[in-house]
N, C-alpha and C positions, 0 to 999 in steps of 0.2 A: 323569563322563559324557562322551560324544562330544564336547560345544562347550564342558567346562572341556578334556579333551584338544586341543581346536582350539586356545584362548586360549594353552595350553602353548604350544604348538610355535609358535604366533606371537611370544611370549616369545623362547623359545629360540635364533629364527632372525633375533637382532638388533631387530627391530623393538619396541623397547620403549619402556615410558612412562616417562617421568620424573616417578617416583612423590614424592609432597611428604614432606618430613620425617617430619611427622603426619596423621592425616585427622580435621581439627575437623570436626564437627555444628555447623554454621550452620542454627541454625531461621529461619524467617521471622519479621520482627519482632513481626508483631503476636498471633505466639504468646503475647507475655507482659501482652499484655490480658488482661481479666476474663473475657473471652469468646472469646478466641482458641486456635484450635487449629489442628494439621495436619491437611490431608485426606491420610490415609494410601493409600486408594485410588488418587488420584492424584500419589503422589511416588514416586520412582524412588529407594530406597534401599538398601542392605548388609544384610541379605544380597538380592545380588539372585534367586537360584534359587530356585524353591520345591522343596518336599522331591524331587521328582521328580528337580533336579538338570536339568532342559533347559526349564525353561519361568520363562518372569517373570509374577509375578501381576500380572492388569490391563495388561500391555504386552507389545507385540511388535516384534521387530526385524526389518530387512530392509536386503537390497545385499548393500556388505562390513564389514556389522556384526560385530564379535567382543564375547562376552561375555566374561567372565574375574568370578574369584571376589571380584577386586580395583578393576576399575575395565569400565564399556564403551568399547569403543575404533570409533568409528564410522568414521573410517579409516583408515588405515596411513599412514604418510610413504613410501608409492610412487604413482606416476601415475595417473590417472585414476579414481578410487574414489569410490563416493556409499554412504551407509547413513545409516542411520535409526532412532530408537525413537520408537510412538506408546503412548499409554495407550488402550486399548481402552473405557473408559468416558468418556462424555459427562460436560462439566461441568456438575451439575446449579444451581449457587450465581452470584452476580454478580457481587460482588466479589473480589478473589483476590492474592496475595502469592507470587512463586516465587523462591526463592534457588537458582543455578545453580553448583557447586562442580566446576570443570572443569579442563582441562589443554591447549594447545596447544603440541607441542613438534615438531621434527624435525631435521635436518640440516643445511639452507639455513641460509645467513647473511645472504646479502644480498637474496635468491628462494625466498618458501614461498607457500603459496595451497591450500588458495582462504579458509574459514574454513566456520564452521557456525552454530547458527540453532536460537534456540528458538522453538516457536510454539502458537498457541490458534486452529484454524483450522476451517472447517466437516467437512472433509475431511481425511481421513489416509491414509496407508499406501503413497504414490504417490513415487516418484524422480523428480527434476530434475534443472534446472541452479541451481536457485536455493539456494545452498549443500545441494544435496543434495534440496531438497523441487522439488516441479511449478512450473513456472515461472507458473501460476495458480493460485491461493488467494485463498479467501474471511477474511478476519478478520487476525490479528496474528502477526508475525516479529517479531523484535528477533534481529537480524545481526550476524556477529560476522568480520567481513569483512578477511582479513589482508592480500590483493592489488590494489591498485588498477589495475587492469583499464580504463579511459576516461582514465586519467593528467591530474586536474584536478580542480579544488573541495576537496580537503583530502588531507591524508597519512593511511596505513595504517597498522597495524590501525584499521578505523572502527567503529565502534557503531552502528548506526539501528535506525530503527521502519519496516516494512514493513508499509503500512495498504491493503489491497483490498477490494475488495467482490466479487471472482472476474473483472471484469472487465478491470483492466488485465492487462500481463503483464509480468513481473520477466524484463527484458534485462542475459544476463551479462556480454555486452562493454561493457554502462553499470553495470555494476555495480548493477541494478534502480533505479537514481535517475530513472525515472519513477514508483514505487511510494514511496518512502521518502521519511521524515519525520524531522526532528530529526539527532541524531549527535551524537559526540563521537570525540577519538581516546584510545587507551586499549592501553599497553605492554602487554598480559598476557602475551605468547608467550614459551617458553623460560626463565620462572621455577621456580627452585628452590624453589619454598614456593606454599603452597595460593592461589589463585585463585579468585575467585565473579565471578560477576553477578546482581543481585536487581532484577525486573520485579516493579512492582506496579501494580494497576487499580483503581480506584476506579469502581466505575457508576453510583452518584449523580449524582458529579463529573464523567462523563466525561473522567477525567484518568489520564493515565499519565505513572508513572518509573523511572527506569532509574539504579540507579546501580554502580560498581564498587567492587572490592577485589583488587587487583591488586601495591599494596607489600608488603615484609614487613611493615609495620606495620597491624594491624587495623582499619583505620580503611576506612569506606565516603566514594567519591568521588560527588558529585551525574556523569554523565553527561547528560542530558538529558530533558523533559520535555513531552509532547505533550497538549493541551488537546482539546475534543471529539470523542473518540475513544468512539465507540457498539459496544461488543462484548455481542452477544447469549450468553444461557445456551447450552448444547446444544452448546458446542463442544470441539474435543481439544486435550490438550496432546502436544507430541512437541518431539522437536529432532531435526535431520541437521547434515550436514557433507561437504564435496564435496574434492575434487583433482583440478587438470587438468596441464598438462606439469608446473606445481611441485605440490607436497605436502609433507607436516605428518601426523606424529598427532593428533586429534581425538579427547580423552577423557573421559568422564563422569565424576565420582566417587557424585555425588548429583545430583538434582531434587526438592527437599523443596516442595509446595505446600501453600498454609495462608492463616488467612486475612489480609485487608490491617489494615494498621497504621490506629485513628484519626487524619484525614485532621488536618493540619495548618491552623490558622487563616487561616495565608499562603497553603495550599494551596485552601483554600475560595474564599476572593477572589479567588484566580490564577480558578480555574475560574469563578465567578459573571460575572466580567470577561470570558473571552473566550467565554461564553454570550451576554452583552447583546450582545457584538460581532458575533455569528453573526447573533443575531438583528435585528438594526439591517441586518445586509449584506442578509438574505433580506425582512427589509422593503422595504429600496431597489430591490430586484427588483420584488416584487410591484407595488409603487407605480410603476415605470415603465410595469408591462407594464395597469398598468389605466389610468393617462393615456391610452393608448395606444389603451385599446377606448371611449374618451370620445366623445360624440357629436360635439364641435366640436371634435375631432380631425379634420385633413382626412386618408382616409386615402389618398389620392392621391399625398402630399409622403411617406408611408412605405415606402423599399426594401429588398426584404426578399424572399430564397429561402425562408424558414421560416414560410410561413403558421400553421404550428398554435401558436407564440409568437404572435400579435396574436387571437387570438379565433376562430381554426381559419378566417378569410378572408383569401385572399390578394387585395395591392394590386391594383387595378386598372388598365391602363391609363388614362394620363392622356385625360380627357373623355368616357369611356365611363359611359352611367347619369346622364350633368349636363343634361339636356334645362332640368330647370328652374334651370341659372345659367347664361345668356342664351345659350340653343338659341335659341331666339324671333328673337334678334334677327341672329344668324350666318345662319338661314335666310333673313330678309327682305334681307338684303346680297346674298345670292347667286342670291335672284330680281331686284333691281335692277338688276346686271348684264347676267343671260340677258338683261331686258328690252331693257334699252342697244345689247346687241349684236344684238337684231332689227330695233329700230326705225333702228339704224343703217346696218343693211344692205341694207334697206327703202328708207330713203333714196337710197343709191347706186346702186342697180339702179335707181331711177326717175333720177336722175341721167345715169346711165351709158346707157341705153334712148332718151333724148330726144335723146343728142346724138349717138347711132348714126341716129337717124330724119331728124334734120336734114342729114345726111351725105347721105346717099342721095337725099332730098328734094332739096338742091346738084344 
C-alpha cells in the first residue's frame, strides 16, 4: 500500500528505529484474573493494517505519523515534527490497565527532545505543543518528557501525570508543571532491548500508577502514584510525540488495553487515607465559610473583593446600616455642640453690641 510504501522509504533514507532483539507480548496484568481481559477494540496492536492495507481498525493517525508493518513511528529524529494516534471509540468501562511497549531513540547524545505522551482525554485528534497533543485537555497524560526545558526541579527523561479538567494549559517552556502531578526519572532512551510503560486506574479508588520497565532485566519499577484522580467513562485513548530544534524517533510497538489488576490491600488504605484527607480539607472549607455567614459574625471586621464566598453580600462600609449600636447617641453629641456654638455666639454678639454702644454713648 501507499503508507507501507511511505514507512519503506522512511526506512531506507536512514531514519530508522532501533528495533528490539525480540518483540514480547506484555499483556496487562490483570489479564491473568478470573475475570480479566483485553479490550481488543481499544489496544493498538500487530498487525496493525486492516485487510485494506491503509487503514487501522478503531484508530487513526495524524501529523508526521508513519505506519510501518513493524512498528508506528510518530516522529522522526528530525526537527520540529508532532503526530499522533487516537482510537476512534470512546471508553465505555471505568477502570482500566495500559501497557505501553515503546522505543525512543536518535542521534543526540547529549540534546534530544521533546518526548511523547499517552493519554485518556475528552477530546482527540488535535496537534500541540504538549508532547505532540493541544496544549488544553480535558482528563489524563502520563509524559514521557526527554528535555528539560525550565532547567529545575529534577533531571530528564521525566515521567508525570498530566491532570486537567480542560482548563488549565500545559506551558512548553515549563514543561506543563502547572498541569502535572507526581514524576519520576526513568533512563529508557536509546535501549537496545524492549521498553514498556504500564498506566493503571482504578475508579473506585481514585488511584493511579505508573510503573516502568526499562532494564534488560524483566522486572517492573514502581514510578509514581497519584491519589484522587476522578476520570469519567466516555473518554479516548491516544498517544503523540513532538520535536522541536532537538529530536528523537518516537515509536510505538504495542498499546495493549485491559482491564486493572485487583487493587492491592496497601493500595486500598493508600486511597481510603488520602480520601478522609480530602475530605477533612473540603470540611475546613466549608466550616470557615459558614462561621462566616453566622449571625454574631460582625460582618463589618470581614475584607474581602469576593462577596459571593461569604453569602453572595459584600462587606459593608464600616458604620453604615448601625443606627441601632449607638446612632442615638453620636447624633445627640453633635446637636450638643450645634447648640454650644449658638448659644455661644449669641453671647458674644450681645457682648460685643454693648460695648460698641457704650463707645459711642462716650
Amino acid at each position: 500500500s501507499k503508507m507501507q510504501w511511505w514507512g519503506l522509504l522512511v526506512v531506507a533514507t536512514g531514519v530508522t528505529a532501533q528495533l528490539p532483539m525480540d518483540d514480547p507480548v506484555v499483556e496487562p496484568s490483570g489479564v491473568k484474573d478470573p475475570t480479566g481481559s483485553v479490550y481488543v477494540q481499544h489496544s493498538l496492536i500487530k498487525p496493525f493494517f486492516a485487510p485494506d492495507g491503509i487503514s487501522i481498525p478503531n484508530w487513526n493517525w495524524i501529523g508526521n505519523t508513519v505506519v510501518t508493518d513493524e512498528y508506528i513511528r510518530l516522529t522522526p529524529d528530525r526537527q520540529t515534527k508532532r503526530g499522533a494516534v487516537w482510537n476512534v471509540l470512546p471508553f465505555s468501562g471505568q477502570s482500566w490497565e495500559a501497557t505501553i511497549h515503546f522505543s525512543v531513540n536518535g542521534q543526540g547524545k547529549a540534546l534530544f527532545g521533546d518526548g511523547f505522551a499517552f493519554w485518556y482525554t475528552a477530546a482527540h485528534g488535535e496537534l500541540g505543543t504538549a508532547l505532540g497533543n493541544t496544549e488544553k485537555v480535558n482528563g489524563l497524560g502520563v509524559l514521557f518528557d526527554t528535555y528539560d526545558n525550565h532547567q529545575e526541579d529534577h533531571g530528564h527523561p521525566w515521567v508525570s501525570a498530566l491532570i486537567n479538567d480542560g482548563d488549565g494549559v500545559y506551558s512548553h517552556d515549563e514543561d506543563g508543571k502547572q498541569v502535572t502531578r507526581g514524576g519520576c526519572q526513568s533512563f529508557f532512551r536509546n535501549m537496545d532491548h524492549p521498553t514498556f510503560a504500564r498506566v493503571t486506574y482504578w475508579h473506585d479508588l481514585q488511584f493511579l500508577e505508573v510503573k516502568m520497565r526499562v532494564a534488560e532485566e524483566p522486572e517492573w519499577t514502581p514510578c509514581f502514584t497519584e491519589k484522587n484522580i476522578i476520570l469519567p467513562s466516555g473518554y479516548y485513548f491516544g498517544a503523540s510525540a513532538s520535536t522541536g530544534d532537538l529530536a528523537d524517533n518516537h515509536d510505538l510497538f504495542a498499546i495493549r488495553l485491559g482491564t486493572a489488576p485487583v487493587p492491592t490491600m496497601a493500595q486500598r488504605d493508600e486511597s481510603t487515607k488520602a480520601k478522609d484527607e480530602a475530605k477533612r480539607e473540603i470540611g475546613s472549607v466549608e466550616a470557615a465559610r459558614r462561621m462566616l455567614n453566622m449571625k454574631h459574625m460582625d460582618p463589618h471586621k470581614i475584607v474581602t473583593n469576593h462577596a459571593e464566598q461569604f453569602g453572595g453580600h459584600a462587606a459593608e462600609e464600616p458604620g453604615a446600616g448601625r443606627q441601632d449600636e449607638g446612632g442615638t447617641g453620636i447624633g445627640m453629641y453633635i446637636l450638643y455642640i450645634i447648640l454650644f456654638l449658638a448659644v455661644g455666639g449669641g453671647i458674644y454678639y450681645v457682648i460685643i453690641t454693648q460695648k460698641n454702644k457704650q463707645k459711642f454713648d462716650y
